[in-house]
VMD Tcl script that builds the backbone (N, CA, C; Angstrom):
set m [mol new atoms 324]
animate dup $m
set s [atomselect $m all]
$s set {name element resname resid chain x y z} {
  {N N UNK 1 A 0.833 -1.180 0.000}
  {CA C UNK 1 A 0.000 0.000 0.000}
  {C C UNK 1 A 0.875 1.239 0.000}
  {N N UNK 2 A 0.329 2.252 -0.516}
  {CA C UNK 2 A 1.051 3.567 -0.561}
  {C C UNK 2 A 0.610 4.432 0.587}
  {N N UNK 3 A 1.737 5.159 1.002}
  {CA C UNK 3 A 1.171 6.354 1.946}
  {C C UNK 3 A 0.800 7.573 1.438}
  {N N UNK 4 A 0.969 7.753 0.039}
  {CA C UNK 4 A 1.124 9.165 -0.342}
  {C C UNK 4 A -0.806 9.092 -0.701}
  {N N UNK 5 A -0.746 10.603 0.061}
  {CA C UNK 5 A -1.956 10.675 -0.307}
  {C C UNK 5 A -3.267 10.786 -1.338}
  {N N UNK 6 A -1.973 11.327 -2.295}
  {CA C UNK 6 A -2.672 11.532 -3.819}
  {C C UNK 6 A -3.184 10.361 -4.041}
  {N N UNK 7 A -2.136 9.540 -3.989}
  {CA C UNK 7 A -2.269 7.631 -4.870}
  {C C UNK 7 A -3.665 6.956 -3.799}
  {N N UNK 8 A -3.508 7.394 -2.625}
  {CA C UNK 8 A -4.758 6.829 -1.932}
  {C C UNK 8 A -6.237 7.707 -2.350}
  {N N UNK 9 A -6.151 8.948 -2.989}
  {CA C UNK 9 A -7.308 9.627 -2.745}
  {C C UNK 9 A -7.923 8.864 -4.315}
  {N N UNK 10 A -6.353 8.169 -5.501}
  {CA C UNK 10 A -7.027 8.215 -6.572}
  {C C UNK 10 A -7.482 6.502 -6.341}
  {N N UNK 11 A -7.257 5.301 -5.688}
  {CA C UNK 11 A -7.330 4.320 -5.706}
  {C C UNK 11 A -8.837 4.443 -4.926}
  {N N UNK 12 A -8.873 4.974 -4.054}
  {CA C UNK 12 A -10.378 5.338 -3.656}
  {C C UNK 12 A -11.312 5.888 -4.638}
  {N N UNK 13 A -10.912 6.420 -5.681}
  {CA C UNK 13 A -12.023 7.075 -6.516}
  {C C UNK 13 A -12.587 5.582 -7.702}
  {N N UNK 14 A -11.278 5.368 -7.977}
  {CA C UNK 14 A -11.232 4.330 -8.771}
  {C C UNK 14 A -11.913 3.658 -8.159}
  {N N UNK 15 A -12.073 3.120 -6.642}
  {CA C UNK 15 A -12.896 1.760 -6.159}
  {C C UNK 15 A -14.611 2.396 -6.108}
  {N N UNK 16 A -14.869 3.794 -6.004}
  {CA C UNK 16 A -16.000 4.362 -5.964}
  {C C UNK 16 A -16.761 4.048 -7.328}
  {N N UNK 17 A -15.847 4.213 -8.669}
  {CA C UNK 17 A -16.189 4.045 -9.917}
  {C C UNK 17 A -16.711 2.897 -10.283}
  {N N UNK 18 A -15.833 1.660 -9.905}
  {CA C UNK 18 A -16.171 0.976 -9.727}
  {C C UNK 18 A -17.335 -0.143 -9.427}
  {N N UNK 19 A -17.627 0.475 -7.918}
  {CA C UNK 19 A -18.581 0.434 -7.065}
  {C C UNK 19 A -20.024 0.736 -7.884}
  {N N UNK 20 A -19.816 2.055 -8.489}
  {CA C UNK 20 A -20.917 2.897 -9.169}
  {C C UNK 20 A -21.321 2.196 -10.455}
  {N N UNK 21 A -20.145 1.898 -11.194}
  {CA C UNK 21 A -20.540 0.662 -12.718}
  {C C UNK 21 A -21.063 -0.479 -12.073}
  {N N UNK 22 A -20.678 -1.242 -10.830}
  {CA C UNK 22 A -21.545 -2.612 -10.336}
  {C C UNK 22 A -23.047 -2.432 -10.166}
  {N N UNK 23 A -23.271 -0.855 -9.620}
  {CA C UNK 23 A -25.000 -0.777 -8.998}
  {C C UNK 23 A -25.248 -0.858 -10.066}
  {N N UNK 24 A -25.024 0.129 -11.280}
  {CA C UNK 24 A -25.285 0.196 -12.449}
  {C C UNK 24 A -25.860 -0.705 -13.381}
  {N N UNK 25 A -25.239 -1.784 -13.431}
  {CA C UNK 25 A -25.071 -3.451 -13.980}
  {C C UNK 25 A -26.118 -3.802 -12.881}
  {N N UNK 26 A -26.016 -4.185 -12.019}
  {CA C UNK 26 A -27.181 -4.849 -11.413}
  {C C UNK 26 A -28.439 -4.263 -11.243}
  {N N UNK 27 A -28.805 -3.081 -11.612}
  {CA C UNK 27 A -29.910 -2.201 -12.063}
  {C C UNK 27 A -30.272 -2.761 -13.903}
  {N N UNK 28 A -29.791 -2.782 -14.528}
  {CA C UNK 28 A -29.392 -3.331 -15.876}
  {C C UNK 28 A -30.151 -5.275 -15.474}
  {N N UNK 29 A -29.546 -5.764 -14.719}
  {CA C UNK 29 A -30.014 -7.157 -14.402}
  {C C UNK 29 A -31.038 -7.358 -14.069}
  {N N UNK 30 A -31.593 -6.637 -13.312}
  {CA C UNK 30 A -32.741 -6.435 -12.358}
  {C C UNK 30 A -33.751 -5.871 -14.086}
  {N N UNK 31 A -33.611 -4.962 -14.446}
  {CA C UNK 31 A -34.343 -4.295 -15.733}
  {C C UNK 31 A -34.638 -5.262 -16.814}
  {N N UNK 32 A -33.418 -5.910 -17.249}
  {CA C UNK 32 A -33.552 -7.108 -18.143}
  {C C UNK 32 A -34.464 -8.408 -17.576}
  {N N UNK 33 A -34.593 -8.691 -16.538}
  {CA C UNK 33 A -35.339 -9.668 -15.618}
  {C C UNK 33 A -37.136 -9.009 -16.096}
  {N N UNK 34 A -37.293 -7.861 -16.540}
  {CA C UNK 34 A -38.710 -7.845 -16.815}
  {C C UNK 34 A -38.735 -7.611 -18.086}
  {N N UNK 35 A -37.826 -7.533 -18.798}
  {CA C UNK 35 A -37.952 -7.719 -20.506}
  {C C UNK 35 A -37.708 -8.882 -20.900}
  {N N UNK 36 A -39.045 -9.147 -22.337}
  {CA C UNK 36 A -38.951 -10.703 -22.730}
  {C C UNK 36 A -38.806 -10.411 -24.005}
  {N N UNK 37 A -37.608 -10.792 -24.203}
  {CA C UNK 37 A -36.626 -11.076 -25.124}
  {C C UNK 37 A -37.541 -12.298 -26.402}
  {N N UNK 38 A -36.999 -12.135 -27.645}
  {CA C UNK 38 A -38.114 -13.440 -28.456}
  {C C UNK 38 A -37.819 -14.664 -27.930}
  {N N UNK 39 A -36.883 -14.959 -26.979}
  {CA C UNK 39 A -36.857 -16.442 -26.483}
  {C C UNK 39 A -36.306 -16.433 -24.987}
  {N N UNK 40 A -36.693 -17.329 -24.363}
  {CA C UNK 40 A -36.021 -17.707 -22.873}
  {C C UNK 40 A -34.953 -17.409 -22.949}
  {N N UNK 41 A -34.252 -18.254 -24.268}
  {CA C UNK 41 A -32.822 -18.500 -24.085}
  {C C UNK 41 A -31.824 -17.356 -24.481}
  {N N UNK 42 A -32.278 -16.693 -25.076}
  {CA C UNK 42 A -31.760 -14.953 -25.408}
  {C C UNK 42 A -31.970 -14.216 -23.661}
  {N N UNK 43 A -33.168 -14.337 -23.288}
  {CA C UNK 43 A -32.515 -13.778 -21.896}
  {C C UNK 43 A -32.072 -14.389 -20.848}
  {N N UNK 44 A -31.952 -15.438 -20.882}
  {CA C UNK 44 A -30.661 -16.433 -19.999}
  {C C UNK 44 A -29.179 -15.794 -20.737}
  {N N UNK 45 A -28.938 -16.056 -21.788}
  {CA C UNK 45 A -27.323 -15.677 -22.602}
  {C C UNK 45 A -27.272 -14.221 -21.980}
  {N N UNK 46 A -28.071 -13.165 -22.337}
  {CA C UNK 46 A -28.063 -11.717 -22.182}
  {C C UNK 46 A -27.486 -11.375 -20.410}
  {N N UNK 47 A -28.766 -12.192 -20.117}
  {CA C UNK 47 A -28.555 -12.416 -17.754}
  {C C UNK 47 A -26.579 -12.845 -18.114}
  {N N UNK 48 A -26.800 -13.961 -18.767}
  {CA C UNK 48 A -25.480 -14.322 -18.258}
  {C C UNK 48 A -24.270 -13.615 -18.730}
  {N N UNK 49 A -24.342 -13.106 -19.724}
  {CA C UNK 49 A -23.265 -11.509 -20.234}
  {C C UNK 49 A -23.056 -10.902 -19.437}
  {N N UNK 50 A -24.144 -10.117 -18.757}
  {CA C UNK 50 A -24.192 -8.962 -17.621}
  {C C UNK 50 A -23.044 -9.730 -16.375}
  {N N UNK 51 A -23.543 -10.622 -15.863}
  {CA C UNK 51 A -23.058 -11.769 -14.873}
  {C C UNK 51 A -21.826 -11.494 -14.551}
  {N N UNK 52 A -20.992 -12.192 -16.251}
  {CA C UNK 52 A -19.700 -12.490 -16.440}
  {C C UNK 52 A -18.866 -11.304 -16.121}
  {N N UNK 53 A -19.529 -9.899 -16.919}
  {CA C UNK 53 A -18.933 -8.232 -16.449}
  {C C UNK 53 A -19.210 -8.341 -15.078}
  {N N UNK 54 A -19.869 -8.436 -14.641}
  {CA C UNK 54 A -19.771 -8.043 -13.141}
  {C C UNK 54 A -18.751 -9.070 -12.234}
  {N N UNK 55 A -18.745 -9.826 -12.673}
  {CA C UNK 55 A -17.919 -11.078 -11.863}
  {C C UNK 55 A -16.046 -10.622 -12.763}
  {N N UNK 56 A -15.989 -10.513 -13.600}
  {CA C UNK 56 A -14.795 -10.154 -14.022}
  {C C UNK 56 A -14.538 -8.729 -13.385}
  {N N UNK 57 A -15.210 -7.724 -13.311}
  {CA C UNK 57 A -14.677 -6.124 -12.585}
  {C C UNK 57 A -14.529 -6.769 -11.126}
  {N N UNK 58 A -15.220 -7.568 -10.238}
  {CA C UNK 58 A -15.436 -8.185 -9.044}
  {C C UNK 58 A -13.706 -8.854 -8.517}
  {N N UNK 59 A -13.305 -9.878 -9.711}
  {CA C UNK 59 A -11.888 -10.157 -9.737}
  {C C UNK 59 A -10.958 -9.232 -10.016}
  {N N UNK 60 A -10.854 -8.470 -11.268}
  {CA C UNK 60 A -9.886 -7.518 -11.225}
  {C C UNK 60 A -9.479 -7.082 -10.628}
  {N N UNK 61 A -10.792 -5.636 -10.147}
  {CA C UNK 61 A -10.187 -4.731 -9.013}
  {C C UNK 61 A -10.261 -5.358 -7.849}
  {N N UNK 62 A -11.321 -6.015 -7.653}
  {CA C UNK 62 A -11.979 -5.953 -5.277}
  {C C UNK 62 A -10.304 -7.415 -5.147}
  {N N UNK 63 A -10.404 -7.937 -6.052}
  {CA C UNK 63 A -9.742 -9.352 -6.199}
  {C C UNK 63 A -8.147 -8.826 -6.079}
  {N N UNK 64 A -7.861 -7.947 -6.628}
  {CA C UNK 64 A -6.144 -7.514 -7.015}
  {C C UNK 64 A -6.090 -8.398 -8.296}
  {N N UNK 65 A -6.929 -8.943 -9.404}
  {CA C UNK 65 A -5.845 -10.177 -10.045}
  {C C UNK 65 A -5.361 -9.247 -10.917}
  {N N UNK 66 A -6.006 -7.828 -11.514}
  {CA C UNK 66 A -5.138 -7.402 -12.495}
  {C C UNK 66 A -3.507 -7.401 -12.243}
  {N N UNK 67 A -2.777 -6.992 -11.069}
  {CA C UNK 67 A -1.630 -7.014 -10.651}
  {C C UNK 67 A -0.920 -8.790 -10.348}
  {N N UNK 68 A -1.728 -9.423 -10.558}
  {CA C UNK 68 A -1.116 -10.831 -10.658}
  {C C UNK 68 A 0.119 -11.769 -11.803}
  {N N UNK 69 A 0.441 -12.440 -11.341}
  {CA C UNK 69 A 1.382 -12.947 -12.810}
  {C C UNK 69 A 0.731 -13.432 -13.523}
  {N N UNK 70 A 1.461 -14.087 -14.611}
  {CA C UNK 70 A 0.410 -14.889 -15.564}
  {C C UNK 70 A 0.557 -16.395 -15.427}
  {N N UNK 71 A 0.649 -16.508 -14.879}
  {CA C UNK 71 A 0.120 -17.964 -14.306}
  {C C UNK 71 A -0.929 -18.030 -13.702}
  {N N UNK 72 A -0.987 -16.966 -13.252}
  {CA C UNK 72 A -2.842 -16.299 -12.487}
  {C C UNK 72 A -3.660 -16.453 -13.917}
  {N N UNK 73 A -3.485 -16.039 -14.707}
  {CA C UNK 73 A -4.109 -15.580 -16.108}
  {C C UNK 73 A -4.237 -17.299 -16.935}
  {N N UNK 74 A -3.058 -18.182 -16.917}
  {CA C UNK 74 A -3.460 -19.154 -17.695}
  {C C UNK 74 A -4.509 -20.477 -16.742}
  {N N UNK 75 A -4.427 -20.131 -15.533}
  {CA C UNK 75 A -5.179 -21.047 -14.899}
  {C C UNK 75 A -7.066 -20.825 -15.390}
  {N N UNK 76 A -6.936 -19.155 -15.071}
  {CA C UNK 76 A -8.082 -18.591 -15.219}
  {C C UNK 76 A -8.819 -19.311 -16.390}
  {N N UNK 77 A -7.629 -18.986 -17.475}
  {CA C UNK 77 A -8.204 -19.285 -18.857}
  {C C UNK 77 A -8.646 -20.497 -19.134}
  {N N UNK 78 A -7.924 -22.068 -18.265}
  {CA C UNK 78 A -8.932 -23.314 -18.360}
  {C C UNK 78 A -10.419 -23.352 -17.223}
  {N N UNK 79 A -10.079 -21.936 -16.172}
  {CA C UNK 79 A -11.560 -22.750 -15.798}
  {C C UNK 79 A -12.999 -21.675 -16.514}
  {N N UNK 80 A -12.535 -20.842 -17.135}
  {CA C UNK 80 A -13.538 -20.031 -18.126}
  {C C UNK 80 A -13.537 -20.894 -19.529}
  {N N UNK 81 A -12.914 -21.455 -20.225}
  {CA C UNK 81 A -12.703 -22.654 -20.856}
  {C C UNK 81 A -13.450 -23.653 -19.862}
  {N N UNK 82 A -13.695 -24.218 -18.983}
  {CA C UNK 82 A -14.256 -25.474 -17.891}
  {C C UNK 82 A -16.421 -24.984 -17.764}
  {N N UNK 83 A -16.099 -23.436 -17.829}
  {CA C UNK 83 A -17.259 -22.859 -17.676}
  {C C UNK 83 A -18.371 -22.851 -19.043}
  {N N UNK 84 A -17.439 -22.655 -20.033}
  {CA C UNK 84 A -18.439 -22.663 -21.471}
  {C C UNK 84 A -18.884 -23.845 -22.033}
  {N N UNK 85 A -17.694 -25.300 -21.167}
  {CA C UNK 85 A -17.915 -26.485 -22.055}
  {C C UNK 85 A -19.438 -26.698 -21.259}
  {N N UNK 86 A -19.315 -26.364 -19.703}
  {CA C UNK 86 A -20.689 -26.644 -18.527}
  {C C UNK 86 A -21.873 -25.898 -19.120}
  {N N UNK 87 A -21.878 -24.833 -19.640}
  {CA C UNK 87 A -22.855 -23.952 -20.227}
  {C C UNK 87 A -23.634 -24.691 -21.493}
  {N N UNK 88 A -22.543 -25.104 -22.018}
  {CA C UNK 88 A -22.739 -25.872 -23.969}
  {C C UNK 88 A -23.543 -27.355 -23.551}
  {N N UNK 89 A -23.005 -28.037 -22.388}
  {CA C UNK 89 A -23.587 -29.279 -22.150}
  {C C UNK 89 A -25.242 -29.085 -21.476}
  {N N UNK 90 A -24.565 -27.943 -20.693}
  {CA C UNK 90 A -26.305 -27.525 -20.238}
  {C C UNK 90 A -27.418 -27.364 -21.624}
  {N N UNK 91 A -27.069 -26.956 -22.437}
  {CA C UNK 91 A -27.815 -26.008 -23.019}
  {C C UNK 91 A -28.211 -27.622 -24.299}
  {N N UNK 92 A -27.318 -28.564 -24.616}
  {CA C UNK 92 A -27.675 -29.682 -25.427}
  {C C UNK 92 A -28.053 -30.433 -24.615}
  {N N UNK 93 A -28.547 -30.371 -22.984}
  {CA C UNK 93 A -29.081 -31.447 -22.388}
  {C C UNK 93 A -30.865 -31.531 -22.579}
  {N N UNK 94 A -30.972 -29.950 -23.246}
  {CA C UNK 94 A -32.741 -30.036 -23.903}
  {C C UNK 94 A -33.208 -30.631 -24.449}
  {N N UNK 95 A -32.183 -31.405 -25.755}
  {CA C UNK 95 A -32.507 -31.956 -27.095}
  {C C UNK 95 A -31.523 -32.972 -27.025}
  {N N UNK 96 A -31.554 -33.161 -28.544}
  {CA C UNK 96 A -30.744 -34.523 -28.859}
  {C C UNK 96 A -29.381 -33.662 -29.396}
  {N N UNK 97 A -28.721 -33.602 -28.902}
  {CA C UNK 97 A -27.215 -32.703 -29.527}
  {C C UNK 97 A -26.730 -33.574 -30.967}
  {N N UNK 98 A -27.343 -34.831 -31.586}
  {CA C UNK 98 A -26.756 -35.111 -32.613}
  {C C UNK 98 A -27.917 -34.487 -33.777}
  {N N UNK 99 A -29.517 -34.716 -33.287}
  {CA C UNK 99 A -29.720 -34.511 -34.433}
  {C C UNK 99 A -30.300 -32.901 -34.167}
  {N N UNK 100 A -30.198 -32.581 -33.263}
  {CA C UNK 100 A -30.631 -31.193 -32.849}
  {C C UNK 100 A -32.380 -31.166 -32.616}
  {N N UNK 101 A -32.992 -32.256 -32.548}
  {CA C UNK 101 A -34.735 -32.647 -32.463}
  {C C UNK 101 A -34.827 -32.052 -31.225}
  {N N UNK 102 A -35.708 -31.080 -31.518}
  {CA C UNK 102 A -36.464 -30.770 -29.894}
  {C C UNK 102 A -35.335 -29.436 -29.526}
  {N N UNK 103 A -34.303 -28.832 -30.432}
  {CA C UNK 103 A -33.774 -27.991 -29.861}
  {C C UNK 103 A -33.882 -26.885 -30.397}
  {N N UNK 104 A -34.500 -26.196 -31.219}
  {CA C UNK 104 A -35.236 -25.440 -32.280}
  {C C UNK 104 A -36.380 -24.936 -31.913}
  {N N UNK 105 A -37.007 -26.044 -31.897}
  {CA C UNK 105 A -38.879 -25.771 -32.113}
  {C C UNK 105 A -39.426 -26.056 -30.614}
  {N N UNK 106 A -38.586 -25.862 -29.563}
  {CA C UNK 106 A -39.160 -25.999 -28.562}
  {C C UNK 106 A -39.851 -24.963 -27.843}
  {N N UNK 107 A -41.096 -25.146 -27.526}
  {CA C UNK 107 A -42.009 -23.947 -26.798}
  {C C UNK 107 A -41.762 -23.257 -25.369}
  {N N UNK 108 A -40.987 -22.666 -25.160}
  {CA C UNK 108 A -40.691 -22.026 -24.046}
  {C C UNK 108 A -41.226 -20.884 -23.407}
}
mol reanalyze $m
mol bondsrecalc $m
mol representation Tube
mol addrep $m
C-alpha cells in the first residue's frame, strides 16, 4: 500500500467508480429480468453476459488479479474454458445434440 496521499485519494475514486458501474449493472439485471426477449434462451445468454462483467470487474479490481502474474491468467483461462464447455452441455441437455430434435422448435 502507498502512503502518499494523492495515490490513496485516486485508488479510492477508482474503487468508488467501480462500485458505481456494479450498482449500475445490477440495475441493468434487475431491468432485463422484466424484458422478454423473443426467447427464454436470449434472456438467460443476455442475464449471463451482464453476470460475467460483473464477476470479471469483481476479480480484477476488489480481487487484485489485475496485478497478478500470468500464471494467475493461464489457470483462469482453463476454468472459463471449464465454464463454457458446462454452459454448452447444459444447453444440449434439452434436445438430442446429434440430431438437434427438440432444440429449435421448442415452446418455451
Amino acid at each position: 500500500m502507498s502512503d502518499n496521499l494523492e495515490e490513496i485519494q485516486k485508488s479510492v475514486k477508482k474503487y468508488l467508480v467501480i462500485g458505481a458501474t456494479l450498482i449500475v449493472f445490477t440495475g441493468i439485471t434487475v431491468w432485463l429480468s422484466y424484458v422478454e426477449l423473443p426467447t427464454h434462451s436470449l434472456n438467460i445468454l443476455v442475464g449471463m453476459i451482464v453476470a460475467t462483467f460483473k464477476a470479471a470487474l469483481v476479480a480484477l479490481i476488489f480481487m487484485h488479479l489485475n496485478h497478478e502474474r500470468s500464471v494467475i491468467y493461464k489457470i483462469l483461462f482453463f476454468t472459463v474454458v471449464l465454464a463454457l464447455v458446462l454452459f454448452v452441455l447444459f444447453i444440449f441437455s434439452h434436445g438430442d445434440p446429434l440430431t438437434f430434435e427438440g432444440f429449435y422448435d421448442r415452446n418455451e
